[in-house]
Phi, psi and omega in degrees: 000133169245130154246154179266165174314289174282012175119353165279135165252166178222142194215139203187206170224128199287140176265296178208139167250167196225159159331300168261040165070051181270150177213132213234091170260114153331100201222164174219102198285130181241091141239162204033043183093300178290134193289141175223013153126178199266166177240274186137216192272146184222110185279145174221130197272182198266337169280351177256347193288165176241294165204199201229137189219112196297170166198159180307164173219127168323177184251004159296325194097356172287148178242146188270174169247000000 
């Protein structure tokens, strides 16, 4: 899960990081919680994270916090 500065998370799979912790995610984007659909692959620069925190996956493959 990434949270952004301004307050979105995402919440997903890391696809690929660079040096400067730039990150290329699988994502499936949360706001406030409520699911809002899938984005597919998404780069997030390294200057917009607030911060990066992992999380489970069930055992259906869906993922928890």
């Amino acid at each position: 899960m990434v949270k952004l500065k301004w307050g979105m998370e995402h919440k997903g799979y890391l696809v690929s990081v660079d040096g400067h912790v730039n990150m290329q995610l699988a994502i499936i984007e949360c706001i406030d919680g409520a699911l809002s659909g899938h984005l597919g692959e998404v780069l997030i620069r390294c200057n917009h994270v607030l911060y990066i925190r992992g999380i489970e996956e069930e055992e259906d493959g869906e993922m928890r916090e």
